[in-house]
Every structure is written in C-alpha cells, then in structure tokens.
C-alpha positions in Angstrom: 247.4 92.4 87.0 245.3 89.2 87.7 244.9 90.0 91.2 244.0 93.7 90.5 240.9 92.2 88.3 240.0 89.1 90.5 239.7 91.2 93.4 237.8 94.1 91.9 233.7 94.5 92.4 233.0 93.3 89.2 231.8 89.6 88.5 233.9 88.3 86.4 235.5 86.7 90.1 231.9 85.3 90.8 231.8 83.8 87.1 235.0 82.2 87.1 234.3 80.4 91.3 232.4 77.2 89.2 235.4 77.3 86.3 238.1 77.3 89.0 236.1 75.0 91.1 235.7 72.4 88.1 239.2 72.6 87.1 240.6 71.8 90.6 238.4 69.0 90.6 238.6 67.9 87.4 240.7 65.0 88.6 238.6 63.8 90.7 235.7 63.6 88.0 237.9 61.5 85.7 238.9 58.9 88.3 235.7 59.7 90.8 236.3 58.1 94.4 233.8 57.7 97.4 235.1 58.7 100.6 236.9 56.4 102.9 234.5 56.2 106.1 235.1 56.1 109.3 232.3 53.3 110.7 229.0 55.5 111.8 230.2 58.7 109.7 228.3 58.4 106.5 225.4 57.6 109.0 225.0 60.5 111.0 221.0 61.2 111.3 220.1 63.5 108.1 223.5 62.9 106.1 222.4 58.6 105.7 219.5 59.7 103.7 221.4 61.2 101.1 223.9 59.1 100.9 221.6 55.8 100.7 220.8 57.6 97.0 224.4 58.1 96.3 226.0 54.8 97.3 227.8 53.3 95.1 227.8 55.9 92.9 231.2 57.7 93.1 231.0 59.8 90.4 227.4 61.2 91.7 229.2 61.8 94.6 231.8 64.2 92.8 229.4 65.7 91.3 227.2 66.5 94.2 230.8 67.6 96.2 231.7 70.1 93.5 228.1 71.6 93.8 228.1 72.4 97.5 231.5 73.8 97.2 230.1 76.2 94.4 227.6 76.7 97.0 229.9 77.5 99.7 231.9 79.9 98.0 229.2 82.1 97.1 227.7 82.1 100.8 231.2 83.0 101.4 230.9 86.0 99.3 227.2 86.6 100.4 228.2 86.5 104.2 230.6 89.2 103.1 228.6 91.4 100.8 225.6 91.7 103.7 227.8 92.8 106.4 230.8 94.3 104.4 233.7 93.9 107.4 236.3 93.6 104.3 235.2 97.1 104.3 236.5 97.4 100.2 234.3 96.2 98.0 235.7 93.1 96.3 234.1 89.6 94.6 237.3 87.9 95.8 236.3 85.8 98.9 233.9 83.6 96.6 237.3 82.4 94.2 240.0 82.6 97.4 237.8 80.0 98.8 237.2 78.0 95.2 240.9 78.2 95.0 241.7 76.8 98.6 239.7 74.0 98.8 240.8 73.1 95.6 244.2 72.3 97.1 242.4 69.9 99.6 242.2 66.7 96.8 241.2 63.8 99.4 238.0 65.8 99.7 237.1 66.3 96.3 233.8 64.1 97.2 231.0 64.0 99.2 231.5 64.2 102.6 228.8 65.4 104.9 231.1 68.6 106.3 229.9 70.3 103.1 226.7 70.5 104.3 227.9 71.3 108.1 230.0 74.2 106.2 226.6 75.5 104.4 224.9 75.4 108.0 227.8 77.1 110.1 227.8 80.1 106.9 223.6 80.3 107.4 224.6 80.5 111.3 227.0 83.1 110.9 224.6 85.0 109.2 222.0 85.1 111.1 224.4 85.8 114.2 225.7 88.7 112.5 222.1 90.5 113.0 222.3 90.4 116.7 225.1 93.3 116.5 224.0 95.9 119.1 220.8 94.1 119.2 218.8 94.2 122.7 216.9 91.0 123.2 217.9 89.4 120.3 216.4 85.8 121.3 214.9 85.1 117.7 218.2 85.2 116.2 220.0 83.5 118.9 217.3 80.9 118.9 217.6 80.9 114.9 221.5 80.5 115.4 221.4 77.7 117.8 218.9 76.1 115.8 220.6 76.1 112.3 223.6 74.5 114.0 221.6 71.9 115.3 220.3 71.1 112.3 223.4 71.2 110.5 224.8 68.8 113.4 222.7 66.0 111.9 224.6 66.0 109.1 228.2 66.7 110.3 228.0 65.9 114.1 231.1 67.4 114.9 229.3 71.1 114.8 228.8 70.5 118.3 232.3 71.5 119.0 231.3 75.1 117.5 228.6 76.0 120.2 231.1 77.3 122.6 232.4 79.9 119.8 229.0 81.2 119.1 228.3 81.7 122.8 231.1 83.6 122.7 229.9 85.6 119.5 226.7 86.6 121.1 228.5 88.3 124.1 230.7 89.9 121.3 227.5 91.1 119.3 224.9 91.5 121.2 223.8 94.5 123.2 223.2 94.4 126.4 223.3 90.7 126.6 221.8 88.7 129.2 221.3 84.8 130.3 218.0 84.9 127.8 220.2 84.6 124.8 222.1 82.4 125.8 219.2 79.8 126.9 217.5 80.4 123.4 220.8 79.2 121.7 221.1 75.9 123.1 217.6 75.8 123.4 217.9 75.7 119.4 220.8 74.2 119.0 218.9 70.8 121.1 215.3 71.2 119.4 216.5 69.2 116.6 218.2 66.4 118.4 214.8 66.4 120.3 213.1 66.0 116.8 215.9 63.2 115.7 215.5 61.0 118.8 211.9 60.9 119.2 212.1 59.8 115.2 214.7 57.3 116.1 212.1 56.0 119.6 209.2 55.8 117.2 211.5 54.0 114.0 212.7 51.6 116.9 216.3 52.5 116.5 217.2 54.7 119.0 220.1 52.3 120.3 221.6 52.6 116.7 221.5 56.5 116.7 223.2 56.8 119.8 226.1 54.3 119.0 226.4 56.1 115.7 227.0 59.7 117.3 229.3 57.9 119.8 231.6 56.4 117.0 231.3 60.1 115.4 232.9 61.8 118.8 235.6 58.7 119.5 236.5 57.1 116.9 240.3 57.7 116.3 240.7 59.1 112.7 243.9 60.6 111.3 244.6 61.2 107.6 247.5 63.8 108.2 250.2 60.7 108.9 252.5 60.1 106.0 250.5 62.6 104.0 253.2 64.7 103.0 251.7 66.6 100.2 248.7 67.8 102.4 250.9 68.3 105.4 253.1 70.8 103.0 249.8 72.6 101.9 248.9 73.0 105.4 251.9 75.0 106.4 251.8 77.0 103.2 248.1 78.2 103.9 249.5 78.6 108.0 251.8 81.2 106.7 249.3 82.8 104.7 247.5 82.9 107.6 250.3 84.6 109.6 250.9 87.1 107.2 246.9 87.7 107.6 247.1 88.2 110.9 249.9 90.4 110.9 248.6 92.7 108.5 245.3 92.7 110.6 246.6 93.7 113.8 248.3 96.6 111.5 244.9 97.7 110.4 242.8 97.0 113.8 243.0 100.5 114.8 240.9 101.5 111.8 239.0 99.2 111.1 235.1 100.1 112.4 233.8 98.5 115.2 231.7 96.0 113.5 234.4 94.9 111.5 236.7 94.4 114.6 234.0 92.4 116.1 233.0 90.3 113.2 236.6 89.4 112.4 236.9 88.3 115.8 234.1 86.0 115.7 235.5 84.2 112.7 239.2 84.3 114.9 237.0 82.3 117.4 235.4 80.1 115.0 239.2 79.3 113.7 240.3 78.5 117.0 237.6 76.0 118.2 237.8 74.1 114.7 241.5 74.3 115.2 241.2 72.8 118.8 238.5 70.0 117.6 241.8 68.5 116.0 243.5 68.0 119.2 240.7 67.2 121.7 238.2 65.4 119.5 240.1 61.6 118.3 237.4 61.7 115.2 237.9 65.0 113.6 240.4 65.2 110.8 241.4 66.7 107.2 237.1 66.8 106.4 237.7 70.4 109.3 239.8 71.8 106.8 237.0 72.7 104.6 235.0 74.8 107.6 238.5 76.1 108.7 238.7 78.1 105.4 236.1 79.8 105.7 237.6 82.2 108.3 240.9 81.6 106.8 239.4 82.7 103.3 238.3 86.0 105.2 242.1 86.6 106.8 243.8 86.0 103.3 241.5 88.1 101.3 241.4 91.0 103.6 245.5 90.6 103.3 245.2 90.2 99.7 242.7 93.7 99.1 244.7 95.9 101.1 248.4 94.7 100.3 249.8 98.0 99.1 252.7 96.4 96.9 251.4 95.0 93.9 254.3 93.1 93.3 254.0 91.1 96.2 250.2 90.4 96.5 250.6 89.5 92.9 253.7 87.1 93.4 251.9 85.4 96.6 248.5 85.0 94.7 250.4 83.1 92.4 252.4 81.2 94.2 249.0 79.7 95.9 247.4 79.4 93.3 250.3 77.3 91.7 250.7 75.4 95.3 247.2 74.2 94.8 248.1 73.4 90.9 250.8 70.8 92.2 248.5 69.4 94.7 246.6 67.9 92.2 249.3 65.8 91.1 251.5 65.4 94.2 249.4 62.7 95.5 250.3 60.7 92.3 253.9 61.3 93.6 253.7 59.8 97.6 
C-alpha cells in the first residue's frame, strides 16, 4: 500500500522528497562534515567562489548539500513530467531519487557534483527538444553550452560530451555536421570566457594546473568501504531487474520513449566508464549516475504487476538506505 500511494499523480510524493531528504541526512546535520578534497577540486573555476563563502563552515555546507539535492529531485521529476517517457503518470522519480542518494552518506555535503547534476538535468532538457527536430543548432548550441558551464563547477562533465553527441544523432532529425559543431562550439564558449578571466586576473598558470589535478589525480573512496560497496551492488541489481523489465516492455513503448531511455542508458554508461578511465573520478559520480538509474527503477517500480513484490523491494531499499546511515559507525 505505500508504494501504490508514493507512486500515484498526486503530491503527496513531491511533499514528502524534502521530509525524506532531511531525514536521510539528518545525521549529517548533527555531526556536519566538509568534504575531504582532493588538491585542486574544491577550486575548479566557478565552484572556488562558493566555496570561499562556505569554508570553514561545515554545517553551511550540509545545509547548502541538502538544498541542491531537494533541487535535483524535483528536476528529476520535471525532466519527467515535460517529456513523459514513464509514459504513467507518477510523482515517484522526485522521492526514488531523495531516497537513493540518501543511502550515499560520505556525500551528505557540499560537493560541487551537485551543481554538475543540476547542469547535466538542464542539459537533458534542453536536448530532449531536438526530437525529430530539423536544424536544431539553438538547442544543440544551448546543450553544449549548459555543460560547459556546469564543467566549471564539476570538471569532470567533460567526460559526458561524447554521450550527448550520441543523443543528438538519436534525436535529431535529419542530423547533420551543423549540430554537432554548435555543441562543442557551446560546450567550449565558456572555457573561452574562464581563461581569458584567468589571462586578465594573471592566473592562468593556476587554472590550468587546477583542471589538470581534476583529470589525474588518483582518487578512490570505494577501498575498504564496505558499507558503500554493499549499497552499490544492491542498487546494481535494482538496476538489473530495471533493465530486464525494460527490454520486456521495449516493444511498446512509443518511439520517443525508446529513444529518451536510451539516451539516459548512454549517459549511464559514460559516467560508469569515467570510473575506470578517469584516475580522479570517484563515489561524488554516484550522485549523476542516479539520475538515469532513478529513471530505470521507477519505471520498474510503476509497471511491476505484483504488488507484493514491488512492495517488498521498495522496502527493502528503502530500509538498505536506513542501515546506511549507521553502517559507517560500524567499519
């Protein structure tokens, strides 16, 4: 019966993403922590002017965390609502992804993928109106803008260009080599912006030795962390069972739905494969990974025929994520 009202239209689902959010993090906000750093990553171009305000200030930094993960999980919903490829209509995206990033405690801070997250959702949507578009370069320059943008907060966005090249020859109609110049002509505008900044602030050495330590530094958080590393294969057989019970429904799903699922399968897979080829990226990737995992598991969760079942494995993540917030007390 509680997933048969969470993941009805009504808002009551929307209501309850900031209760959720604040109880998963609530932790965090009586024993606030700043992120541990990597050298260069709380420097990255736009992200250093934030966090000059918030330095320091741990509990600020919580605070500011649980707010763009609020933020998130109503884009999530948004994203959803405007193009409707879960093609029932259902508030449950918003609290699926409350409820998963909840489970990811080391990150109940600020960390400048939130804002990278925010930027790849306002991508996506403006990617999703090039669908059977003909000479779509406004929105692919839009696109490859808003990523660039985002970038300058969370540098490793670069590693999602290649998916969205990939989504525009999905989406687009008749696509030609126009689109795709616009998109990296976008996606580069703001670097251009950045560095003539950094030439005229007489630190343009600094910048670039900053974006190098955020593409080689070796980072790696997963190593002895046994309660995360359990999560993670809990939310990959979630993801299985997604997947499976996509391919079931493929054949009728509409075309647009077909194509914009396949986009987020393409966003999965490059944030998947930033984790083996980029030495910086770690557990921050989690939180853009779940969006399009949020996506799989919901549309698993809306059309699950037994009720028993969705029930039972609603619970049973919802109770994983429960004993994460205390398993890290434990190892």
């Amino acid at each position: 019966m509680i997933l048969k009202k969470l993941k009805s239209n009504n808002s009551v689902s929307l209501i309850l993403v900031p209760l959720v959010t604040l109880a998963f993090w609530l932790k965090s906000l009586q024993h606030p922590f700043a992120y541990d750093y990597f050298p260069g990553e709380q420097q990255n171009f736009l992200f250093k002017f934030i966090y000059v305000l918030v330095d320091g200030k741990p509990m600020i930094q919580v605070i500011i965390g649980i707010f763009l993960t609020i933020i998130l999980a109503y884009l999530v919903q948004l994203v959803n609502d405007r193009y409707m490829f879960i093609r029932i209509k259902s508030k449950l995206p918003a609290l699926l992804f409350a409820v998963i990033v909840g489970g990811f405690v080391p990150m109940h801070t600020l960390h400048p993928v939130y804002f990278g997250a925010i930027f790849i959702l306002f991508a996506v949507d403006r990617l999703f109106a090039v669908y059977e578009t003909k000479r779509a370069y406004s929105s692919t320059f839009d696109v490859g803008f808003i990523l660039g943008v985002g970038a300058l907060f969370y540098f490793n966005l670069v590693v999602f260009v290649p998916a969205f090249v990939i989504a525009i020859a999905l989406l687009g109609r008749e696509t030609g080599w126009r689109e795709y110049v616009t998109l990296f002509l976008g996606f580069l505008l703001p670097f251009v912006f950045a560095s003539a900044f950094a030439v005229l602030g007489d630190h343009f050495i600094g910048t670039v030795t900053i974006l190098e330590q955020n593409i080689v530094t070796p980072v790696s958080h997963f190593r002895s962390n046994i309660p995360l590393q359990v999560y993670l294969a809990t939310l990959i057989l979630f993801t299985i069972t997604g997947s499976i019970g996509m391919f079931k429904q493929y054949d009728t799903k509409k075309v647009s739905s077909r194509k914009y699922f396949t986009v987020f399968f393409w966003i999965f897979i490059f944030s998947l494969a930033s984790f083996t080829f980029i030495p910086v990226t770690s557990q921050e990737m989690l939180v853009i990974t779940s969006i399009p995992v949020t996506y799989l598991i919901a549309n698993l969760f809306v059309f699950m025929k037994s009720r028993f079942w969705s029930e039972l494995l609603f619970i049973l993540l919802v109770l994983i994520v429960v004993s994460m917030q205390f398993s890290f007390d434990l190892f």
